[in-house]
C-alpha positions, 0 to 999 in steps of 0.5 A: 239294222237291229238284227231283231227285224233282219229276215232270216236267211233259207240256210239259217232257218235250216239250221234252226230247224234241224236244231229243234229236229235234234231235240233241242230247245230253241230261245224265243229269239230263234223261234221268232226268227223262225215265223219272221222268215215264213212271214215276210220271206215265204210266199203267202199261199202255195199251190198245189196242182192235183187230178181230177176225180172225186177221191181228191175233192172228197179229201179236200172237204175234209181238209186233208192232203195227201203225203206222197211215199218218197219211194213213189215219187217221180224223181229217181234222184229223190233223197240220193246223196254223196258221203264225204269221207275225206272232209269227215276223216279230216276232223279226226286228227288220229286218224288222219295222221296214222293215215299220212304214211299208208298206201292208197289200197290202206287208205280205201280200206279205212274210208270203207270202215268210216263208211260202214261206222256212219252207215250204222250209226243211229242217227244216220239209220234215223234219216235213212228209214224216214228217206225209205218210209217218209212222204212227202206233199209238194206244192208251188209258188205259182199256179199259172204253169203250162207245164204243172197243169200239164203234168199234175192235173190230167193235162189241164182237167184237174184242179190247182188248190191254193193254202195259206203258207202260214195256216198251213204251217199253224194249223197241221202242225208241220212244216213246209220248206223251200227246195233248192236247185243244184246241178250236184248231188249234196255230200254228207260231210259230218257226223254229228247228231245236228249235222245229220239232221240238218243234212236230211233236211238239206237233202230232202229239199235239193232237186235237180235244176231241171225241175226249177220251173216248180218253184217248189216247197215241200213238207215232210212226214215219216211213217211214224208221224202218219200214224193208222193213216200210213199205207204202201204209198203214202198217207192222207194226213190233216191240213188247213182248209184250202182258201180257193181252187182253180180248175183247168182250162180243159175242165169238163163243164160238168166238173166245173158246175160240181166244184162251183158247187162245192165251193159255194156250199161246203168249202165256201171259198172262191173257183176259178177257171184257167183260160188261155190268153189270146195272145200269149202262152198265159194262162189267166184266173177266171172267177167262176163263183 
């Protein structure tokens, strides 16, 4: 096959990304690569699952979403990780041959000092300060999950919002990336200025397999990026516009009747309602308007 139409793996577009992130320019080539992953790789719209309450459709009228502070999130795991300094000392062939003949009491206190040296380095402060001050807006390939309504949208009274993938991407200027599920932590391995960026991006999308039923996808802004729209937690950022809404099963009538109103008038974009299949624990897209 040319490799010209091959797609793109998850694994090579992060290391594209966390080329470009380095303030490197990328060819034409590997920007192209880039947009053939999201268009014949990404789903063509993700969702996301949110409360039922005027602040929310208020946002969604002005094509706003809100990014969530990573320290606010719901996973006590979000953005933790290993230092590998064995694998990061073993490159330096210095070190690790002054290291052959000493005691394991000298050789924890060297893996101290390399820890400490990446600890202080600018770019791992760089990546440290975005996982302290960044935030985050998740979304799903699905908008069908029991679970998702259950938890993110008021136990199935809320509203699932649906975005084109690629008009996100295009039109807010940001981009959105797959989460991987691992039952292990990832582990800093290297030092270098691409490798840390590529690792916080590795880190920022790894969650624990029990969250796997997400299916998520996620963007990622820091405090800079959000500008006078920053607050303790979190920020309400621009976005596309969305492309339909689906309300929860358990919906109030009254709620319904407003964002069938809503949809028509101001967003002019499908409702739909979730109902409960008769036989089977599915739920099914309704047209409302």
């Amino acid at each position: 096959m040319n490799k010209n139409f091959e797609i793109p793996s998850t694994n090579e577009v992060m290391e594209l990304l966390a080329k470009r992130l380095s303030g490197n320019s990328l060819s034409f080539e590997e920007t192209e690569s880039i947009g053939r992953y999201y268009i014949l790789k990404a789903p063509q719209h993700i969702y996301r699952y949110r409360p039922a309450n005027l602040r929310e459709i208020e946002a969604l009228t002005k094509n706003k979403i809100w990014f969530s502070r990573i320290s606010e999130l719901n996973d006590p795991f979000e953005s933790h990780f290993n230092i590998d300094i064995e694998s990061i000392i073993s490159v330096d062939n210095d070190i690790k041959n002054t290291m052959c003949n000493m005691s394991f009491e000298e050789k924890q206190a060297i893996f101290e000092i390399v820890s400490n040296t990446i600890k202080g380095s600018s770019d791992y402060q760089k990546v440290s300060e975005i996982f302290n001050d960044g935030a985050l807006a998740c979304f799903s390939e699905k908008n069908n999950s029991l679970l998702m309504w259950g938890h993110y949208a008021n136990g199935h009274r809320g509203i699932c919002v649906e975005y084109n993938t690629i008009e996100l991407n295009r039109t807010s200027n940001k981009t959105i990336i797959p989460v991987d599920y691992s039952d292990k932590l990832p582990v800093f391995a290297s030092a270098d200025e691409t490798s840390v960026i590529r690792f916080f991006l590795q880190t920022i999308r790894t969650k624990c397999t029990d969250w796997d039923y997400e299916d998520e996808w996620r963007c990622v802004q820091d405090k800079g990026a959000c500008g006078e729209n920053w607050s303790p937690k979190g920020a309400l950022l621009d976005s596309s516009p969305p492309t339909a809404i689906y309300v929860g099963c358990e919906a109030d009538d009254v709620f319904v009747e407003y964002l069938a109103h809503i949809c028509k008038n101001t967003l002019k974009i499908p409702l739909y309602k979730m109902t409960k299949s008769k036989d089977e624990y599915k739920l099914l897209p309704k047209l409302i308007t």
